[in-house]
VMD Tcl script that builds the backbone (N, CA, C; Angstrom):
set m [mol new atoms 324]
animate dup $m
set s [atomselect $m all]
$s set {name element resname resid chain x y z} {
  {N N UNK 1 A 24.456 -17.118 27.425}
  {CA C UNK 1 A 23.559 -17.999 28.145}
  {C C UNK 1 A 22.370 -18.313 27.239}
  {N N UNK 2 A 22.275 -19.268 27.154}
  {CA C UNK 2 A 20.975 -20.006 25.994}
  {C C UNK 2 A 19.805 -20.436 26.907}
  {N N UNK 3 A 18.962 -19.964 26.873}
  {CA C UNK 3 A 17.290 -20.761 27.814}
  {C C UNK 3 A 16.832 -21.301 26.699}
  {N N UNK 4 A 16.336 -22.741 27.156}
  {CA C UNK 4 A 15.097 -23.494 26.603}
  {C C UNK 4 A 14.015 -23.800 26.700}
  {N N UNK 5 A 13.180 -24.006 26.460}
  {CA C UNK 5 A 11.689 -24.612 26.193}
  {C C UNK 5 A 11.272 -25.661 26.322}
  {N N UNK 6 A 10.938 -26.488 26.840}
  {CA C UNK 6 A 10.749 -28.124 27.265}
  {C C UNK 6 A 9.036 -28.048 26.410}
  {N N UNK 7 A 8.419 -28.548 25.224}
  {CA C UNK 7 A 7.109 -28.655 25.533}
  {C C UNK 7 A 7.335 -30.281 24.537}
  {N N UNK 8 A 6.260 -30.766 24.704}
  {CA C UNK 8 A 5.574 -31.977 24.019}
  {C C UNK 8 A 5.545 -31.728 22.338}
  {N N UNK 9 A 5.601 -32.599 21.854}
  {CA C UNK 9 A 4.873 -32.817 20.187}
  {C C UNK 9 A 3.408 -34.027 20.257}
  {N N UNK 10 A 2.780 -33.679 19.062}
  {CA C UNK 10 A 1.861 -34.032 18.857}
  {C C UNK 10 A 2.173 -35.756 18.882}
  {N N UNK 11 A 2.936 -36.130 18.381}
  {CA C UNK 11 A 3.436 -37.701 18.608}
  {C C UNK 11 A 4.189 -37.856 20.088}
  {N N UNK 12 A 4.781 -37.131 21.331}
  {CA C UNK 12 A 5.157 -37.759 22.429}
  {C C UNK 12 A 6.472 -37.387 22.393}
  {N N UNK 13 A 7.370 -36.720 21.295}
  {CA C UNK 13 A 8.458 -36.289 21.828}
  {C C UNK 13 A 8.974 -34.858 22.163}
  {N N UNK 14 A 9.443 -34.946 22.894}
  {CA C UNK 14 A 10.283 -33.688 23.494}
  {C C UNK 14 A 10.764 -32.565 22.530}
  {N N UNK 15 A 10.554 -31.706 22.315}
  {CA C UNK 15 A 11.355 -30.949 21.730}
  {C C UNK 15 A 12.005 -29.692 22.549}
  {N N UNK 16 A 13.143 -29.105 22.655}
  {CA C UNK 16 A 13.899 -28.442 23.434}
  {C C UNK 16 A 13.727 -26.842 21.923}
  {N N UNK 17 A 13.209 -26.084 22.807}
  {CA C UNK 17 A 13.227 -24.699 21.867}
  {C C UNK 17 A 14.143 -23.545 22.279}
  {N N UNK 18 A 14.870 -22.956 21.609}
  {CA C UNK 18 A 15.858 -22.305 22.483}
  {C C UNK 18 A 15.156 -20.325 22.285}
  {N N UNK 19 A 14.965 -20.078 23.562}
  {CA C UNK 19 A 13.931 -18.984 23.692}
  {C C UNK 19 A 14.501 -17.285 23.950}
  {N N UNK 20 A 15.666 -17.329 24.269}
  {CA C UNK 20 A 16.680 -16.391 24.238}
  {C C UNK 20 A 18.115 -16.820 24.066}
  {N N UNK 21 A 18.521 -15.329 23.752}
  {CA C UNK 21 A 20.384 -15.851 23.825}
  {C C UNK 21 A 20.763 -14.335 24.323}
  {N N UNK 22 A 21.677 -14.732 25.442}
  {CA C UNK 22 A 22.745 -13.489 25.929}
  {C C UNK 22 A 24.009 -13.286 25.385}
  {N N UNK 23 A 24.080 -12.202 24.881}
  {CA C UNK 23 A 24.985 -12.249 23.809}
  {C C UNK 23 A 25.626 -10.806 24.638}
  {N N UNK 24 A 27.012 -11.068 25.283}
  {CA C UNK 24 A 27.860 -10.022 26.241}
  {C C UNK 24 A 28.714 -9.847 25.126}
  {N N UNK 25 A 29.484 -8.075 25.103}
  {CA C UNK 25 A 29.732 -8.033 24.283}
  {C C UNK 25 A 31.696 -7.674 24.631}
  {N N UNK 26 A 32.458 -7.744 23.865}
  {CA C UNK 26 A 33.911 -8.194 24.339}
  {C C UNK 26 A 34.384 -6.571 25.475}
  {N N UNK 27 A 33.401 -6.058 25.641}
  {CA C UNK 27 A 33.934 -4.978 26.163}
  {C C UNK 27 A 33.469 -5.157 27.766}
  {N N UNK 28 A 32.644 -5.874 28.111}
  {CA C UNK 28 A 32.030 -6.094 29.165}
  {C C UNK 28 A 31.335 -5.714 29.518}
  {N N UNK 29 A 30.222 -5.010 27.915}
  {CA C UNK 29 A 29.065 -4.238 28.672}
  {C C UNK 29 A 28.201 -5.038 29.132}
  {N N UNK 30 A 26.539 -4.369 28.857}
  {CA C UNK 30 A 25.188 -4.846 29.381}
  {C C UNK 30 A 25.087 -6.267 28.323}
  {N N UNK 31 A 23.850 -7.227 28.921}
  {CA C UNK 31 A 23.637 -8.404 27.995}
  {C C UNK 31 A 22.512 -8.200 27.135}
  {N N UNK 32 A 22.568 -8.376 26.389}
  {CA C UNK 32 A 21.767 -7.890 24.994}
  {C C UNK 32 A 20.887 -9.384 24.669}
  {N N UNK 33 A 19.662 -9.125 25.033}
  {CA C UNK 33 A 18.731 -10.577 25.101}
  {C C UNK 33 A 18.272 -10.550 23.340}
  {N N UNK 34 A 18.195 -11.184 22.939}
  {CA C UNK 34 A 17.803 -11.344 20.925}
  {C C UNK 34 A 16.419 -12.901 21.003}
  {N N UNK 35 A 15.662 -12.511 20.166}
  {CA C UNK 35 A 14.691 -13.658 20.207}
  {C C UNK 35 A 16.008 -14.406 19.384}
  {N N UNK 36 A 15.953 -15.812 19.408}
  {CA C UNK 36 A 16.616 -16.721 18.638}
  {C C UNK 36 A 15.392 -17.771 17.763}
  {N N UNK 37 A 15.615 -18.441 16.918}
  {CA C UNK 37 A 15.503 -18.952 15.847}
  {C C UNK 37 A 15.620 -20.150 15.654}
  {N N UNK 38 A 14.879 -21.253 15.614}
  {CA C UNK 38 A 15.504 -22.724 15.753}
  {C C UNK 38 A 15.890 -23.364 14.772}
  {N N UNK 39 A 16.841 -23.764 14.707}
  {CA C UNK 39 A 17.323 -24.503 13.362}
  {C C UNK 39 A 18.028 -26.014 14.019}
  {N N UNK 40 A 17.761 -26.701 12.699}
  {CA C UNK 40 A 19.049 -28.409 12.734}
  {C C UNK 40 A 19.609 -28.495 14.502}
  {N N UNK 41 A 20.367 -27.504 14.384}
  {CA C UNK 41 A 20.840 -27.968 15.504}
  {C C UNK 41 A 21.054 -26.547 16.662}
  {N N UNK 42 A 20.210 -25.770 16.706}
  {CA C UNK 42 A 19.781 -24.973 17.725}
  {C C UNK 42 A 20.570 -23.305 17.725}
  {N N UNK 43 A 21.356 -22.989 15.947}
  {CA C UNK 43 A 22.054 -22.466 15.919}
  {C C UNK 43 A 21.462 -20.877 15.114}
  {N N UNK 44 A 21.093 -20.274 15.608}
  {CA C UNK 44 A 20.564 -18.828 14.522}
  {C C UNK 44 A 21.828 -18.700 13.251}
  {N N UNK 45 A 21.439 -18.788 12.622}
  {CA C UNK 45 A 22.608 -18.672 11.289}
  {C C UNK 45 A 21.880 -17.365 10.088}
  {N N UNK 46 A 22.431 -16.485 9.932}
  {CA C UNK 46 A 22.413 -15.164 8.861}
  {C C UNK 46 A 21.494 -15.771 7.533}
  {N N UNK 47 A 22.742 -17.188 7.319}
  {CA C UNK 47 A 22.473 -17.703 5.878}
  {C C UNK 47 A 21.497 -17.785 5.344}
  {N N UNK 48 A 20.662 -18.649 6.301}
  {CA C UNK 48 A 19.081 -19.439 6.622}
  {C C UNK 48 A 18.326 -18.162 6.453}
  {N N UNK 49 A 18.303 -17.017 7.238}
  {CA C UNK 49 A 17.556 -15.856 7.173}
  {C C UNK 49 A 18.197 -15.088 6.149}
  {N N UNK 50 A 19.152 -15.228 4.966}
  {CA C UNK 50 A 18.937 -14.655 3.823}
  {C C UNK 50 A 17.871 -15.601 2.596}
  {N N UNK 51 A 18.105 -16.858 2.757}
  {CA C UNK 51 A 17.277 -17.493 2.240}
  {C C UNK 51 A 15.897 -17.365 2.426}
  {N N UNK 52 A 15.586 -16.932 3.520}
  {CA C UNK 52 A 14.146 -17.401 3.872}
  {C C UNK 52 A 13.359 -15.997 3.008}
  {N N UNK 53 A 14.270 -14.634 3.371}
  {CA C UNK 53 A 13.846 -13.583 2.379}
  {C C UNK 53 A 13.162 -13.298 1.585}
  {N N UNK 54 A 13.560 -14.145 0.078}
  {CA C UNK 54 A 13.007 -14.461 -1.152}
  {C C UNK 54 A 11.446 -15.047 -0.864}
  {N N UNK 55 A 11.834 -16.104 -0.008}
  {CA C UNK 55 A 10.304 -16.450 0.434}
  {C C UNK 55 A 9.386 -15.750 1.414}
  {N N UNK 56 A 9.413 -15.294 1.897}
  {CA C UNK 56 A 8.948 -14.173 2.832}
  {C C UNK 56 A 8.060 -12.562 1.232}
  {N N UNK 57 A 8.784 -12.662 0.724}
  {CA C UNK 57 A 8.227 -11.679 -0.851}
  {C C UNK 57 A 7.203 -12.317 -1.148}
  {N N UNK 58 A 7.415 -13.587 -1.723}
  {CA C UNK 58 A 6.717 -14.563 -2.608}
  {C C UNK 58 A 5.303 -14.509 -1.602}
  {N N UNK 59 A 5.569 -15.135 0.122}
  {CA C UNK 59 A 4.369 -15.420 0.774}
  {C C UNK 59 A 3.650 -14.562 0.734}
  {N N UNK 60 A 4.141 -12.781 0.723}
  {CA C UNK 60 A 3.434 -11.774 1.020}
  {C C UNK 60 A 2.503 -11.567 -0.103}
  {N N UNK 61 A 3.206 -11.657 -1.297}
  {CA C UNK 61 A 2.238 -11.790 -2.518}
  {C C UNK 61 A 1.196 -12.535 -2.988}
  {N N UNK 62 A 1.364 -13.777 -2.813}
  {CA C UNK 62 A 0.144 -14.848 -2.626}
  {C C UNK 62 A -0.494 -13.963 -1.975}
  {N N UNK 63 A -0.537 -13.894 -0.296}
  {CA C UNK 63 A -1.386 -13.609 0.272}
  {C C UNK 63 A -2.208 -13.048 0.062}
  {N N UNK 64 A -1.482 -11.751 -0.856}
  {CA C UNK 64 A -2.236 -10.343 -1.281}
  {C C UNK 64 A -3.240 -10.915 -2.528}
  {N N UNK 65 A -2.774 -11.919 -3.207}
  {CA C UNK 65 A -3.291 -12.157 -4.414}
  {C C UNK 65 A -4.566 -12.789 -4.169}
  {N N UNK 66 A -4.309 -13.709 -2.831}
  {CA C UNK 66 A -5.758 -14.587 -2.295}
  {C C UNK 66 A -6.844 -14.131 -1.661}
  {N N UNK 67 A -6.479 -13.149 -0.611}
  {CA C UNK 67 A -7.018 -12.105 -0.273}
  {C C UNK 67 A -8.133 -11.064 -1.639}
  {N N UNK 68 A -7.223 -10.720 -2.429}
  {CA C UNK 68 A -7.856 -9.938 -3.732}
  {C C UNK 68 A -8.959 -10.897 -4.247}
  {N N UNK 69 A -8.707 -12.239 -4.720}
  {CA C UNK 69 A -9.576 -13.157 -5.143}
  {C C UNK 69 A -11.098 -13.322 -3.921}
  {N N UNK 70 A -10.531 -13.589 -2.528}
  {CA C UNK 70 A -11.743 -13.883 -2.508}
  {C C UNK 70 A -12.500 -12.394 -1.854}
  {N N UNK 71 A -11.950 -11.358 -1.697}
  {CA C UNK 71 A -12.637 -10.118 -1.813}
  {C C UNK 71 A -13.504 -10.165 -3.495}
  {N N UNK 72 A -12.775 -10.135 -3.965}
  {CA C UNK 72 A -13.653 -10.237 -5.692}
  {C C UNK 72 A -15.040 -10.898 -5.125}
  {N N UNK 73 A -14.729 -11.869 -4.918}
  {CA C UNK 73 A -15.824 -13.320 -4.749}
  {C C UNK 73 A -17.189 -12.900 -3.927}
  {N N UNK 74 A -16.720 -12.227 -2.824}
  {CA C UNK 74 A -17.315 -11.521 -1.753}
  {C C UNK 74 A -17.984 -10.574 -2.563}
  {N N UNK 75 A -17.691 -9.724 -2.906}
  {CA C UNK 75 A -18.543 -8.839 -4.021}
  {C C UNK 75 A -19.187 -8.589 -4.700}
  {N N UNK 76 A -18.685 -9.701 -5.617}
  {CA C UNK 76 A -19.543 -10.262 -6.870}
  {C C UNK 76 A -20.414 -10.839 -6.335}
  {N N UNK 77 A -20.468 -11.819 -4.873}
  {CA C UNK 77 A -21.703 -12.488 -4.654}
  {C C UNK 77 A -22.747 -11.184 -3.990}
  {N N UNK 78 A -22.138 -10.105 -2.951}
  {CA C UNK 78 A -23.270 -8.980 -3.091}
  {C C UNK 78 A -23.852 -8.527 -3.936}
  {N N UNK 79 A -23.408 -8.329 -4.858}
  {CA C UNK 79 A -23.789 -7.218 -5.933}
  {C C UNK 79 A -25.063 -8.637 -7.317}
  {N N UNK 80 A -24.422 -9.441 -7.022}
  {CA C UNK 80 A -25.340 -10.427 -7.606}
  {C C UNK 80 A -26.941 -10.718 -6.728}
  {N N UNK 81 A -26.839 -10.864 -5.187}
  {CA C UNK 81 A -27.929 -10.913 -4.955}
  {C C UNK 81 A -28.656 -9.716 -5.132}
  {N N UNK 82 A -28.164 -8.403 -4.616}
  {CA C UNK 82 A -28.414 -7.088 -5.002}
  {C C UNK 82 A -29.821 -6.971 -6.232}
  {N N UNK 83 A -29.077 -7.718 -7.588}
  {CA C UNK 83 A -29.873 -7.577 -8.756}
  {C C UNK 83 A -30.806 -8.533 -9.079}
  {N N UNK 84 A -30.824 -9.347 -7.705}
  {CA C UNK 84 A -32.182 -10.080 -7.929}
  {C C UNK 84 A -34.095 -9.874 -7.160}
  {N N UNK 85 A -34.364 -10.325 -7.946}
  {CA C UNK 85 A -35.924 -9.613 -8.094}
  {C C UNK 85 A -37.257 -10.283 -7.141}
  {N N UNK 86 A -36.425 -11.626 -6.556}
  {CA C UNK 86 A -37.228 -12.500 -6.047}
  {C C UNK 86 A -38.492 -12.750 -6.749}
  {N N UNK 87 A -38.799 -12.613 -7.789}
  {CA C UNK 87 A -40.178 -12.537 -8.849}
  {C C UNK 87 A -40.786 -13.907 -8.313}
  {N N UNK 88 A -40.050 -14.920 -8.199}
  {CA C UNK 88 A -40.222 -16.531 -8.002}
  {C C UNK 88 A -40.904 -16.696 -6.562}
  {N N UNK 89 A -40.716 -15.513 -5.528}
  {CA C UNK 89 A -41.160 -16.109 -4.433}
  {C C UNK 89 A -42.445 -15.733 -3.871}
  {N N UNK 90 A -43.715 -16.369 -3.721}
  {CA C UNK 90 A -45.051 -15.623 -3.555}
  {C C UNK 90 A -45.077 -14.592 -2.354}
  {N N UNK 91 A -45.344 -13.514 -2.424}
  {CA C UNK 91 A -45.697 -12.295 -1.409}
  {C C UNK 91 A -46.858 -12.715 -0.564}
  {N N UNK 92 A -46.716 -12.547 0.838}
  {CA C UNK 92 A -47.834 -12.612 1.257}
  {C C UNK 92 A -49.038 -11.015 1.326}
  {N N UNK 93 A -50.567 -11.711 0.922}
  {CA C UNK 93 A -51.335 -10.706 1.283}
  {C C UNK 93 A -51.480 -9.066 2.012}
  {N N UNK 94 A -51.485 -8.068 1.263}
  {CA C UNK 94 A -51.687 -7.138 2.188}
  {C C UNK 94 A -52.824 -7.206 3.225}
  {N N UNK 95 A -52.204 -6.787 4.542}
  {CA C UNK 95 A -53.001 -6.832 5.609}
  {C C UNK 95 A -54.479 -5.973 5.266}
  {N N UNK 96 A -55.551 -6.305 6.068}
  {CA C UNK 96 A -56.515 -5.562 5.606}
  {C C UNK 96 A -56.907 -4.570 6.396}
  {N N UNK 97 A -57.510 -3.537 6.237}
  {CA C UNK 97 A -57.679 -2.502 7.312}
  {C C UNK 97 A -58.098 -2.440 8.816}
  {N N UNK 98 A -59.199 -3.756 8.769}
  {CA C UNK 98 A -59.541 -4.425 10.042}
  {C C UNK 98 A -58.137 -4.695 11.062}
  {N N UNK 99 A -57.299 -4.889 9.996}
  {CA C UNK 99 A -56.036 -6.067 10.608}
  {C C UNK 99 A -54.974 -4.848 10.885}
  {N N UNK 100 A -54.732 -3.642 10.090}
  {CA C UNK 100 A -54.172 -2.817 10.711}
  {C C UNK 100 A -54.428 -1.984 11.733}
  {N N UNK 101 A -55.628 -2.083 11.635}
  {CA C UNK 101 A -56.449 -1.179 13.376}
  {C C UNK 101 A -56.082 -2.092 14.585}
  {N N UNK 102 A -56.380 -3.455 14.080}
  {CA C UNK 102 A -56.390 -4.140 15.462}
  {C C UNK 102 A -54.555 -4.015 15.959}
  {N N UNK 103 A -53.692 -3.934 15.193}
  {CA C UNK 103 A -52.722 -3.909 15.370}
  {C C UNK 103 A -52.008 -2.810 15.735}
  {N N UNK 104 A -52.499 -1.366 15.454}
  {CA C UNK 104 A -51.922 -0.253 15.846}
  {C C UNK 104 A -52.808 0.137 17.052}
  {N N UNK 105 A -54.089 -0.706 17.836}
  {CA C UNK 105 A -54.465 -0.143 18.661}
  {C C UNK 105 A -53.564 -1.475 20.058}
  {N N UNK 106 A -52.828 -2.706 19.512}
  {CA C UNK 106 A -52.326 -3.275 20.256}
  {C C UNK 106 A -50.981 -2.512 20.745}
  {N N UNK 107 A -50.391 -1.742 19.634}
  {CA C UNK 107 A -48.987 -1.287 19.657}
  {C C UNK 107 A -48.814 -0.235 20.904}
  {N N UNK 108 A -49.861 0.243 21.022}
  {CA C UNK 108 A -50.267 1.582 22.302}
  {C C UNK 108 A -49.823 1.192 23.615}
}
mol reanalyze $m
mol bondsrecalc $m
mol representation Tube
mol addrep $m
């Protein structure tokens, strides 16, 4: 028994997704529900999922590799502000003693 999926596409057509498959087995046991896989023409095929394999390696590696890059990036930009001195930006005035009394007798 095959169930489908009725939803919309972004342009207006239909697409039919096939969302389980009951797969009884010649002995007449229990039905064994399997996510299914959409392909051409609605068929899970081995082949397709040995192919896809190779790529499934490859994606994992990028990932790892892009990930590594912009961790680097992330880092290097901490550790860069880290070693800067702000020398360029004027400090404001230390408060004056008047100005810290009036302020630690507001804090009370």
């Amino acid at each position: 028994m095959l169930s489908l999926i009725r939803r919309q596409t972004s342009v207006g057509r239909e697409v039919y997704r096939a969302a389980t498959i009951s797969v009884r087995n010649a002995s007449s046991g229990p039905e064994i529900n399997k996510k299914q896989a959409l392909y051409g023409d609605y068929h899970y095929r081995e082949s397709i999922e040995r192919g896809r394999r190779s790529y499934t390696k490859r994606n994992v590696l990028t990932a790892l590799a892009l990930g590594g890059v912009v961790t680097g990036i992330y880092f290097y930009s901490l550790k860069a502000v880290r070693q800067e001195d702000y020398s360029d930006i004027p400090m404001p005035p230390e408060p004056s003693a008047e100005q810290k009394s009036r302020f630690e007798s507001t804090d009370k």
